[in-house]
Structures are given as structure tokens and as C-alpha cells.
C-alpha positions, 0 to 999 in steps of 0.5 A: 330887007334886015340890012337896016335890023343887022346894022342896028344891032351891031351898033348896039352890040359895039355901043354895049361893049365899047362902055363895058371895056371902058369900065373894065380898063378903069378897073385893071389897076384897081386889080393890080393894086389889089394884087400887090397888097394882097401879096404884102398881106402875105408878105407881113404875115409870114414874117410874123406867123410862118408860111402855113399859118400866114397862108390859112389867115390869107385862105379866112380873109378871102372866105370872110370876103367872099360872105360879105359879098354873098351877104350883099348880093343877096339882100340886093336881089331880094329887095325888088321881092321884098318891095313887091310883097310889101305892094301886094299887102297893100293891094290886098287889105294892107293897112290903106284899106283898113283905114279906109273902111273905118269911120272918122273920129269925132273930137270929144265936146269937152275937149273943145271946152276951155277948163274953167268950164268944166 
């Protein structure tokens, strides 16, 4: 009876992990490459400034990285909220209803009048 339910969930499954090991292989030599200059990073910066001080510029790189991508990911995650509040105005006397509820502007008579006759 949930042969047909058992068999289309585990070709979801295999589909689903089938594309996420295909985006995971493209990124194993990105993390290689990552790998290595990260350690010519360290490399450089010892010969420059010494093992314990290239060590804390590597510990403030990373940290720096770390809150740029915090940063990102929560301005990510917040602009469905911010999207949803902004509709929400909208929907409950935002600027459309304001307008909407105003009467149409007549234009000035003399405005229509070409200047010599005034």
C-alpha cells in the first residue's frame, strides 16, 4: 500500500542529495585553494612579524571574516521581515490609503491663462 509513497520518497531523497554532492564536489578545490593561501598568508606573515604576532593578524583576519558574514546572513534573514512589515503598512493606512481617501487636486484657472492675460 505505501510502496508507491516509499519509492517516491527515496527518489527525492537520492535527487536531493544526488544535487547537494554535486555542488559540495564543485567546492572541495575551492577549499583546498582556500587551505593553501591561507597557510601562504601564515607563511608571509611570520617572516614578516614572527609566529605569535602572525598568528593573532591570522586569529583577527578570520574574526573580521566571521562578522562580515554574520553581518550578511542576518540582513539576509531579516529582508522577508522587513518586506512583510513594510505590506503590512500598506495594508493597514500605509501611504495608498491616505491617498486614496483624499480628493483630486483642481488646477488654478489662472494657470491655464497664457501670461499676457493676466
Amino acid at each position: 500500500m505505501f510502496k508507491g509513497l516509499i519509492n517516491d520518497v527515496k527518489s527525492a531523497a537520492a535527487s536531493f542529495l544526488g544535487t547537494y554532492l554535486a555542488r559540495a564536489s564543485v567546492a572541495v578545490p575551492f577549499l583546498v585553494a582556500l587551505g593553501m593561501a591561507t597557510a601562504a598568508v601564515g607563511l608571509e606573515l611570520t617572516e614578516r612579524f614572527g609566529a605569535r604576532n602572525a598568528l593573532w593578524l591570522l586569529a583577527a583576519g578570520f574574526g573580521a571574516i566571521g562578522l562580515l558574514a554574520t553581518f550578511a546572513v542576518t540582513m539576509k534573514e531579516q529582508q522577508p521581515e522587513m518586506e512583510a512589515a513594510e505590506e503590512q503598512q500598506r495594508n493597514e493606512g500605509g501611504i495608498s490609503e491616505l491617498t486614496s481617501t483624499q480628493p483630486p487636486l483642481r488646477p488654478q484657472r489662472n494657470c491655464l491663462r497664457p501670461s499676457s492675460a493676466l
